[in-house]
PDB file with one MODEL, atoms N, CA, C and O in Angstrom:
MODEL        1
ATOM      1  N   UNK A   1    -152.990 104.711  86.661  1.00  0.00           N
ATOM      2  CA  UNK A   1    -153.273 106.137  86.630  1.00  0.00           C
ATOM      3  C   UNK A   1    -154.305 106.426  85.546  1.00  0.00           C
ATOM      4  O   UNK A   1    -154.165 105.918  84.433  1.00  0.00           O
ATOM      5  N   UNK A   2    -155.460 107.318  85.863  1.00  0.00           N
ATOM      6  CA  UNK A   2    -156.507 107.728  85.199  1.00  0.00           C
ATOM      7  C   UNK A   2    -156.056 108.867  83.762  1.00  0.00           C
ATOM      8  O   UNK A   2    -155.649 110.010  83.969  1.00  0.00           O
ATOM      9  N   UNK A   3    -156.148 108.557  83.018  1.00  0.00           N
ATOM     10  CA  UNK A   3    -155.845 109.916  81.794  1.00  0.00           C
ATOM     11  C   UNK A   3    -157.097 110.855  81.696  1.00  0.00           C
ATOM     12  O   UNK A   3    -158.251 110.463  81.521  1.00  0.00           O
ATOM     13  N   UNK A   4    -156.822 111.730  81.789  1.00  0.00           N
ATOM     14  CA  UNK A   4    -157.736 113.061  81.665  1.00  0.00           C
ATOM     15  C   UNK A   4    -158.238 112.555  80.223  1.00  0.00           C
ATOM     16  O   UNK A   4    -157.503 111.986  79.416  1.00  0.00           O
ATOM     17  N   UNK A   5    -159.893 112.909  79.972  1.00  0.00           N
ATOM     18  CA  UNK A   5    -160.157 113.151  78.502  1.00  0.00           C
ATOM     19  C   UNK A   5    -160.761 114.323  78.193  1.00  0.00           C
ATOM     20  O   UNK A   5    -161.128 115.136  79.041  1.00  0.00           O
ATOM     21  N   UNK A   6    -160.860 114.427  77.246  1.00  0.00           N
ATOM     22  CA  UNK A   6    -160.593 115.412  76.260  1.00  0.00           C
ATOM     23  C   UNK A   6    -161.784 115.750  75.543  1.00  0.00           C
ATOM     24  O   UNK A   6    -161.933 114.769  74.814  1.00  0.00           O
ATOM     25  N   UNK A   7    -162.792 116.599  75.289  1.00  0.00           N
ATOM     26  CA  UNK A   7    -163.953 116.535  73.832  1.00  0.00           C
ATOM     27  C   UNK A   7    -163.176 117.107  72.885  1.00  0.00           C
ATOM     28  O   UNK A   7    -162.705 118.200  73.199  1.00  0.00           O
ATOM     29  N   UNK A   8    -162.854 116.595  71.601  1.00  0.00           N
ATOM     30  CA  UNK A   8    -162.385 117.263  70.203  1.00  0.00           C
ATOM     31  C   UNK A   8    -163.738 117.117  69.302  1.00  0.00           C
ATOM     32  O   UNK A   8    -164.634 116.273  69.289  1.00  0.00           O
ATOM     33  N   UNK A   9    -163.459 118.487  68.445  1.00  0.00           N
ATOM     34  CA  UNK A   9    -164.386 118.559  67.214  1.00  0.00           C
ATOM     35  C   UNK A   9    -164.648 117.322  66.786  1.00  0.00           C
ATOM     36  O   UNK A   9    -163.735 116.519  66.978  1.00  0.00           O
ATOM     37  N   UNK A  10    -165.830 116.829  66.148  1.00  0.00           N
ATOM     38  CA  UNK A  10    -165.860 115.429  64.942  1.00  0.00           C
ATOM     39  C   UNK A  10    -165.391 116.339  63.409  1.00  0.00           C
ATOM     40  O   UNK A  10    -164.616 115.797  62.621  1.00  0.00           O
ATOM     41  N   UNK A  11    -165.800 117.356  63.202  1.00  0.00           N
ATOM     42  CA  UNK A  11    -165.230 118.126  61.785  1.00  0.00           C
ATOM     43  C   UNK A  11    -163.437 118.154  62.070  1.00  0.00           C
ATOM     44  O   UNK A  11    -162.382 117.621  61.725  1.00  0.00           O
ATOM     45  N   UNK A  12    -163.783 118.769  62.594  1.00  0.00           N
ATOM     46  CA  UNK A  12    -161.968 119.477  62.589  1.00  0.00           C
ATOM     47  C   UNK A  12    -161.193 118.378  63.241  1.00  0.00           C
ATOM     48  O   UNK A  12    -160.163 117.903  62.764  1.00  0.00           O
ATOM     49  N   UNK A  13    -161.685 118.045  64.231  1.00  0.00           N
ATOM     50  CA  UNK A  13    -160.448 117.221  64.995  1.00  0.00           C
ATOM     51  C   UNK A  13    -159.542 118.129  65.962  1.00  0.00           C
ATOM     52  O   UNK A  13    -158.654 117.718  66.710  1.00  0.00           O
ATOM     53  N   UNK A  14    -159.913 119.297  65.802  1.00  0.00           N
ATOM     54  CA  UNK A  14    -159.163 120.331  67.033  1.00  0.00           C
ATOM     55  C   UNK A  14    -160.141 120.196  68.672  1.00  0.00           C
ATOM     56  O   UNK A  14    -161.331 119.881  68.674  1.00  0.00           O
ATOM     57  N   UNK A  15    -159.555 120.423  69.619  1.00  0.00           N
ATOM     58  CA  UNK A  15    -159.818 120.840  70.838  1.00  0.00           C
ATOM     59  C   UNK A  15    -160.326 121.280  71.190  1.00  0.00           C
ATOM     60  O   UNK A  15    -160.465 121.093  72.399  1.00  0.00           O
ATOM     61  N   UNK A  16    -161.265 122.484  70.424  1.00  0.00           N
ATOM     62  CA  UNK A  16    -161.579 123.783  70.666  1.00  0.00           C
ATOM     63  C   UNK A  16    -163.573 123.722  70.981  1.00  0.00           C
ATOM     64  O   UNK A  16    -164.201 124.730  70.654  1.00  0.00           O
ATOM     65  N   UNK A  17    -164.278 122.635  71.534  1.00  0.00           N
ATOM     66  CA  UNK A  17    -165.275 122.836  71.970  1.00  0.00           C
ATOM     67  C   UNK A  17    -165.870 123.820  73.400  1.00  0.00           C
ATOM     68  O   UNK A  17    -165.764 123.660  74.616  1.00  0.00           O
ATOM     69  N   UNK A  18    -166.358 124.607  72.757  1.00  0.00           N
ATOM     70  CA  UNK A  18    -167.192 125.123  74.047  1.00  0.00           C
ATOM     71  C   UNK A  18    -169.099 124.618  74.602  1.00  0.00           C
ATOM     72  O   UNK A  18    -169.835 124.315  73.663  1.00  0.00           O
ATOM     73  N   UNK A  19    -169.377 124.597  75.250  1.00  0.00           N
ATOM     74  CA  UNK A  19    -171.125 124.264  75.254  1.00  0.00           C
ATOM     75  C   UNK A  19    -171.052 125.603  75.011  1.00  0.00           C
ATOM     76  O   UNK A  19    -170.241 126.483  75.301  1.00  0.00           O
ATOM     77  N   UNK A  20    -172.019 125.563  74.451  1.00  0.00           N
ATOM     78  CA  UNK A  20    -172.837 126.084  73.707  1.00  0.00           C
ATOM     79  C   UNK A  20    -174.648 126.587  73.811  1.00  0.00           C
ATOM     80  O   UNK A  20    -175.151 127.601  73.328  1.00  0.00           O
ATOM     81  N   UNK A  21    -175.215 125.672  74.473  1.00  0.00           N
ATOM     82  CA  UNK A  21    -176.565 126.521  74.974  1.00  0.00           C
ATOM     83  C   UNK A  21    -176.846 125.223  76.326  1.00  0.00           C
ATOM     84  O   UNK A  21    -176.894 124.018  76.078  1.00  0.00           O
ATOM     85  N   UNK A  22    -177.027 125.923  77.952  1.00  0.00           N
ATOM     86  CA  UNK A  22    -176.845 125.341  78.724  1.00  0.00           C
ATOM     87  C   UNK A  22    -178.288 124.917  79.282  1.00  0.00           C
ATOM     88  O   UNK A  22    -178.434 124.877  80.504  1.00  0.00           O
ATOM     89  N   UNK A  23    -179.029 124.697  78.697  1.00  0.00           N
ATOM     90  CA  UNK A  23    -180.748 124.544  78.908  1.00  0.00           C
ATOM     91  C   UNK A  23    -180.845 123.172  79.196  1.00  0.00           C
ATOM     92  O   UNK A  23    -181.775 122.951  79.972  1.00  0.00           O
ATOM     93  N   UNK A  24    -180.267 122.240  78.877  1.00  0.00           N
ATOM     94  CA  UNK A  24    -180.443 121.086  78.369  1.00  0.00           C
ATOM     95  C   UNK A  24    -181.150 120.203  79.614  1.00  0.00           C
ATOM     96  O   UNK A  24    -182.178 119.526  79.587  1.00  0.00           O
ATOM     97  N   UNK A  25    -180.025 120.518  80.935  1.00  0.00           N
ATOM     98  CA  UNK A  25    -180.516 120.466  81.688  1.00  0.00           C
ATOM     99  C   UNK A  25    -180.760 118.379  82.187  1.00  0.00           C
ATOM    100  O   UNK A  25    -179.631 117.930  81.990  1.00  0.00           O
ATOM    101  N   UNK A  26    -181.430 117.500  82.544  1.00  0.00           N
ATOM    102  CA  UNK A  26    -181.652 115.424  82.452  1.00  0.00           C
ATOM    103  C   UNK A  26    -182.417 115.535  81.312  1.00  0.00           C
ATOM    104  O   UNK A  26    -182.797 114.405  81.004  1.00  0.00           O
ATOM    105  N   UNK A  27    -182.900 116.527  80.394  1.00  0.00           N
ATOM    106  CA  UNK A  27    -183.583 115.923  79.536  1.00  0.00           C
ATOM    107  C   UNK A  27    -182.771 115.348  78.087  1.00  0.00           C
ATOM    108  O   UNK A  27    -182.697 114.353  77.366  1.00  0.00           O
ATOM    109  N   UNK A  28    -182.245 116.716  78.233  1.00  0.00           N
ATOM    110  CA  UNK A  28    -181.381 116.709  76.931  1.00  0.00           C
ATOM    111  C   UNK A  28    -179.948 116.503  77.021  1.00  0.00           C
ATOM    112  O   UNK A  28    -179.590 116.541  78.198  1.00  0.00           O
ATOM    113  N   UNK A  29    -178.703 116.235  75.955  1.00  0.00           N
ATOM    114  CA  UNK A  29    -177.562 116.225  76.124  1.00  0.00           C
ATOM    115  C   UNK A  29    -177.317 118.032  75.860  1.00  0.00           C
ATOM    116  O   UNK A  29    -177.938 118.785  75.109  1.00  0.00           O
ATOM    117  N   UNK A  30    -176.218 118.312  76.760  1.00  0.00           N
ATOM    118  CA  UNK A  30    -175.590 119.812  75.901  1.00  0.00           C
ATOM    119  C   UNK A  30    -175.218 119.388  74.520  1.00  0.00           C
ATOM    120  O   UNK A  30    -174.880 118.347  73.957  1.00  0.00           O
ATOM    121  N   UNK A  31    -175.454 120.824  74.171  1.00  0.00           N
ATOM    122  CA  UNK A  31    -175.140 121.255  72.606  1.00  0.00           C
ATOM    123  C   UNK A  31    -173.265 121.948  72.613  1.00  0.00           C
ATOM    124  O   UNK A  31    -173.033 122.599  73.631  1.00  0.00           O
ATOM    125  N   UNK A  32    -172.359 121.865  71.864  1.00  0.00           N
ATOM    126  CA  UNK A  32    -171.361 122.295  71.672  1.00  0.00           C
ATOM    127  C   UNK A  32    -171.175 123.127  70.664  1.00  0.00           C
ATOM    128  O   UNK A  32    -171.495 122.761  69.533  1.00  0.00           O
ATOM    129  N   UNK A  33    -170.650 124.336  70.873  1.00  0.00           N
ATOM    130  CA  UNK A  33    -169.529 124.565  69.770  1.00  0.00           C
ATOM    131  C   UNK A  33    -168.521 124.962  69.488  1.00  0.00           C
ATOM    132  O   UNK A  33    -168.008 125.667  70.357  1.00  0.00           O
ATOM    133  N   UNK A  34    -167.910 124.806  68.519  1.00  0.00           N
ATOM    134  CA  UNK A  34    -166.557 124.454  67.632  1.00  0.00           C
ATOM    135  C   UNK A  34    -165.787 125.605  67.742  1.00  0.00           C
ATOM    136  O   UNK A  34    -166.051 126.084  66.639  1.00  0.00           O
ATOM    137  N   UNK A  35    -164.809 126.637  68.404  1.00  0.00           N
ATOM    138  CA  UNK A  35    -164.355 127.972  67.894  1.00  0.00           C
ATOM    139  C   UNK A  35    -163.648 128.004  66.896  1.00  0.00           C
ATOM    140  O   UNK A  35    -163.378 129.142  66.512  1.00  0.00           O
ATOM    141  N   UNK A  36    -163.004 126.709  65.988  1.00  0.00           N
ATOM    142  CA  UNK A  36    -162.156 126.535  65.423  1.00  0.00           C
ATOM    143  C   UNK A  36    -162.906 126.730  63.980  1.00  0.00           C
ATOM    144  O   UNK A  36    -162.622 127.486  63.051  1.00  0.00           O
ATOM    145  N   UNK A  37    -163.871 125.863  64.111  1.00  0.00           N
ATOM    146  CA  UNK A  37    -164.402 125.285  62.656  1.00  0.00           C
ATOM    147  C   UNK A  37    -165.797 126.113  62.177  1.00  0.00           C
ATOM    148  O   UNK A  37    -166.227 126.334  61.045  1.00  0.00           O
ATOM    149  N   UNK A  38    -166.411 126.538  63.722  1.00  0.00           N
ATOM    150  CA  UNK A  38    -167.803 126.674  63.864  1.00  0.00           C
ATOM    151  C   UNK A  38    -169.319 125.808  63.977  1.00  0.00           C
ATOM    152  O   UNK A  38    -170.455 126.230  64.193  1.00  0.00           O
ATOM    153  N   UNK A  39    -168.718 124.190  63.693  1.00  0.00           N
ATOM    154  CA  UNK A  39    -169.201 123.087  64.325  1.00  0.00           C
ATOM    155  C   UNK A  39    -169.860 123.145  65.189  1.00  0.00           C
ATOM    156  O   UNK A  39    -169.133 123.143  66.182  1.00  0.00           O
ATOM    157  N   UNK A  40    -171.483 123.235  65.636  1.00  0.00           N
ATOM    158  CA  UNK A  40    -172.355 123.044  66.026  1.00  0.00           C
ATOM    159  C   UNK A  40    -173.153 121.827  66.302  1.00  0.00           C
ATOM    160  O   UNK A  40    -173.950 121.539  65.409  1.00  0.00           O
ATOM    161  N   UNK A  41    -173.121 121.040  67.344  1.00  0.00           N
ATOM    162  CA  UNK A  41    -174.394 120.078  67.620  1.00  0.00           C
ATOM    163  C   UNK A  41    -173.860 118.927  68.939  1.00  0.00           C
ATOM    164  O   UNK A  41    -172.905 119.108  69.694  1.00  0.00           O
ATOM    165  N   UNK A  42    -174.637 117.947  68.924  1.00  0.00           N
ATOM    166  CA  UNK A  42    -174.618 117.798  70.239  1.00  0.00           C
ATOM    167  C   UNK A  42    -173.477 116.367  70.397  1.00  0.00           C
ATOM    168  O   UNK A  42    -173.415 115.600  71.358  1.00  0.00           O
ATOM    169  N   UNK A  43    -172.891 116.341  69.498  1.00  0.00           N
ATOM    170  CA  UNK A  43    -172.025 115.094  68.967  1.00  0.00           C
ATOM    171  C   UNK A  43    -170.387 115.621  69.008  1.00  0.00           C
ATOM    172  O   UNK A  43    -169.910 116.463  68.247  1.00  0.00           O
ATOM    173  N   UNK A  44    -169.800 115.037  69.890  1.00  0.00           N
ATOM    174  CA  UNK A  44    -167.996 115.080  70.414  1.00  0.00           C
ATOM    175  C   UNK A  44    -167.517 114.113  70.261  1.00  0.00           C
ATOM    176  O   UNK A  44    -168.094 113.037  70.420  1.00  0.00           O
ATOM    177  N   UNK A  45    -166.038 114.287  69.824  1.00  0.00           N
ATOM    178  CA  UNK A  45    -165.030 112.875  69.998  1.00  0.00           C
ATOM    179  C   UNK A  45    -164.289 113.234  71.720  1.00  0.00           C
ATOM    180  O   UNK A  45    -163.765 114.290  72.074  1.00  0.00           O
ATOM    181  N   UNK A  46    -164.493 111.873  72.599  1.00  0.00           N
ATOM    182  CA  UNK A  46    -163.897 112.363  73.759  1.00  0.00           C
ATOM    183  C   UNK A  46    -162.862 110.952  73.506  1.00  0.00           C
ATOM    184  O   UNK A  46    -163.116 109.801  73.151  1.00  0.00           O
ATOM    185  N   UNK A  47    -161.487 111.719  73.905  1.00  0.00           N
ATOM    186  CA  UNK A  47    -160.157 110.875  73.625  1.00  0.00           C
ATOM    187  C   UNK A  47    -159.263 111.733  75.095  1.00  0.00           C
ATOM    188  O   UNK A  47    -159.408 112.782  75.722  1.00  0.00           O
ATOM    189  N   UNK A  48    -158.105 110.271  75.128  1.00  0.00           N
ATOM    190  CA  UNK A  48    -157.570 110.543  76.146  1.00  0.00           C
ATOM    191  C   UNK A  48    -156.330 111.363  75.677  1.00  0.00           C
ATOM    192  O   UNK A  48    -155.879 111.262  74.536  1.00  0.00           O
ATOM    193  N   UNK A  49    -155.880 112.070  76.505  1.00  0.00           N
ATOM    194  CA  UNK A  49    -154.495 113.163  76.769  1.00  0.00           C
ATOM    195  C   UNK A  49    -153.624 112.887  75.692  1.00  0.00           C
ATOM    196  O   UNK A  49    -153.388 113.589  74.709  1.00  0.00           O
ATOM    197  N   UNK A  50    -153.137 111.682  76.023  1.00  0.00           N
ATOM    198  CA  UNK A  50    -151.919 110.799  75.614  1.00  0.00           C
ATOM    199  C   UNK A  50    -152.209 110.843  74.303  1.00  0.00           C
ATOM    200  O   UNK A  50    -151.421 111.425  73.557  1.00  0.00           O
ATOM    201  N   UNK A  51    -153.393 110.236  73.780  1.00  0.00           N
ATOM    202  CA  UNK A  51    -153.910 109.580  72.024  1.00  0.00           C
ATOM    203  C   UNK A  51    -153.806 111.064  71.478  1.00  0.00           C
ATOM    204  O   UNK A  51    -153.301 111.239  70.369  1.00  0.00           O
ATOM    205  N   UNK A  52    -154.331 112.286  72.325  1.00  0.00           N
ATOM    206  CA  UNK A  52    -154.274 113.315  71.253  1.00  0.00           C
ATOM    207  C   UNK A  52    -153.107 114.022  71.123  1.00  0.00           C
ATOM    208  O   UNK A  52    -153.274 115.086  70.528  1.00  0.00           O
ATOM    209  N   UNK A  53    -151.913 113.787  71.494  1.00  0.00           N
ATOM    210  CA  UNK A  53    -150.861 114.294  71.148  1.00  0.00           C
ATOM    211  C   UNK A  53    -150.104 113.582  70.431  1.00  0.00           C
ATOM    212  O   UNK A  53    -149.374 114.216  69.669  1.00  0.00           O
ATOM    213  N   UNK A  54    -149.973 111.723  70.403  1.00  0.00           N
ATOM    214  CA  UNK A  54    -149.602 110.982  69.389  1.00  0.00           C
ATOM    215  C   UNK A  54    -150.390 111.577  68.283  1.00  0.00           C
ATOM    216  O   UNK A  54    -149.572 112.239  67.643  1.00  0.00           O
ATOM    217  N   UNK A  55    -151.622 111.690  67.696  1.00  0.00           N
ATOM    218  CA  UNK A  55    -152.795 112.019  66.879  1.00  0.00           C
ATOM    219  C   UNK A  55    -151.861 113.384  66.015  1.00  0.00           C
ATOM    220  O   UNK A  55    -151.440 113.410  64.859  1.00  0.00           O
ATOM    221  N   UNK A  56    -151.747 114.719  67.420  1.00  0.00           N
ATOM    222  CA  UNK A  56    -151.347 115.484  66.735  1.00  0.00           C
ATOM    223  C   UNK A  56    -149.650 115.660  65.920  1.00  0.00           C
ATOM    224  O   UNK A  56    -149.043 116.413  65.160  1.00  0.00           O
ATOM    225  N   UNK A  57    -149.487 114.535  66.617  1.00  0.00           N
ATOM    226  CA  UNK A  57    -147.709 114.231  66.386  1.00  0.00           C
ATOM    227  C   UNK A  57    -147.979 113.608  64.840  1.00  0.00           C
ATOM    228  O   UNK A  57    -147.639 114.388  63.950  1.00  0.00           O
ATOM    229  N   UNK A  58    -148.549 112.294  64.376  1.00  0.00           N
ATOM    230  CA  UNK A  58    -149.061 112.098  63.352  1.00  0.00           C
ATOM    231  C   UNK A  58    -149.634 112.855  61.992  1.00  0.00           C
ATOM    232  O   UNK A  58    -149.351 112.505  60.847  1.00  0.00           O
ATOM    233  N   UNK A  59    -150.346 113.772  62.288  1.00  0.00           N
ATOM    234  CA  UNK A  59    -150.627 114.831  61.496  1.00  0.00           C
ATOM    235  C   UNK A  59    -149.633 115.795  61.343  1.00  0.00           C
ATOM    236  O   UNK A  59    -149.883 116.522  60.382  1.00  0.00           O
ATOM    237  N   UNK A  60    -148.388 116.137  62.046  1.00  0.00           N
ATOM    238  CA  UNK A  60    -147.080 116.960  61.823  1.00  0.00           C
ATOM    239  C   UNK A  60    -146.661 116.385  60.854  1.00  0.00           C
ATOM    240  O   UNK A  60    -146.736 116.953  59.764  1.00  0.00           O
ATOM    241  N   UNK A  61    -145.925 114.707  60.990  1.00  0.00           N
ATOM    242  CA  UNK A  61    -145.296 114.397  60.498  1.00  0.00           C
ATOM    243  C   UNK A  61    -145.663 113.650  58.761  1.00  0.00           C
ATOM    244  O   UNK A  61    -144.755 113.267  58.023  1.00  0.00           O
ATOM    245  N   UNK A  62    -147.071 113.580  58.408  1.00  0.00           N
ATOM    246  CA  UNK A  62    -147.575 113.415  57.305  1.00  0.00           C
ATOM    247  C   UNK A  62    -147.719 114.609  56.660  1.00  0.00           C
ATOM    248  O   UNK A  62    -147.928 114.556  55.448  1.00  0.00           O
ATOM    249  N   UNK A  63    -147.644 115.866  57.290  1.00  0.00           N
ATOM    250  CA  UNK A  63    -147.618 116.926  56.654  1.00  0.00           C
ATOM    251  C   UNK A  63    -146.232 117.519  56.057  1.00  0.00           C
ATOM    252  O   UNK A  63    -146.129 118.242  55.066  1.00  0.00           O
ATOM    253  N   UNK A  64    -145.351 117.115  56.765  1.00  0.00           N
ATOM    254  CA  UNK A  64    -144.092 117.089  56.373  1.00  0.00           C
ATOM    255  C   UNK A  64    -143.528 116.828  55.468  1.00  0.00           C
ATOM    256  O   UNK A  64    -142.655 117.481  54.895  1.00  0.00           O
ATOM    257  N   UNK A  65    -144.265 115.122  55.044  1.00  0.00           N
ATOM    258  CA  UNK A  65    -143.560 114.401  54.384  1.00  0.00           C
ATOM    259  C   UNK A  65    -144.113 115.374  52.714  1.00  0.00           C
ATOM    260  O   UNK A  65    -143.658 115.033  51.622  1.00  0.00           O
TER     261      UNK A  65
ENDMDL
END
C-alpha cells in the first residue's frame, strides 16, 4: 500500500504549506508558503503520513519530559 505524502515547512516542521505564486509554470518549480511560520521559497520537506505523526508523537513526548 502507497502512503500519501505530505509537504511540511523546512523552518517549522508544521504542515501548513500553501503555493504561493502559480506562474512557474515547466520552467520553474512553485514557490510555497508557510501559514504557520511565514516561510517563503521554493524548498519543502515531503514525508510520508505515517513518519509525520510518529515525528509529531516524538515532539509531544520530549516536551513533556
Amino acid at each position: 500500500m502507497k502512503m500519501a505524502k505530505i509537504k511540511i515547512c523546512p523552518k517549522c516542521k508544521e504542515s501548513k504549506l500553501k503555493t504561493a505564486l502559480n506562474v512557474s509554470g515547466w520552467l520553474a518549480p512553485n514557490m510555497y508558503k508557510c501559514t504557520n511560520c511565514g516561510y517563503m521559497g521554493y524548498f519543502y520537506i515531503e514525508i510520508d503520513t505515517e513518519d509525520l505523526n510518529m515525528h509529531k508523537n516524538d515532539l509531544k513526548e520530549n516536551n513533556n519530559k
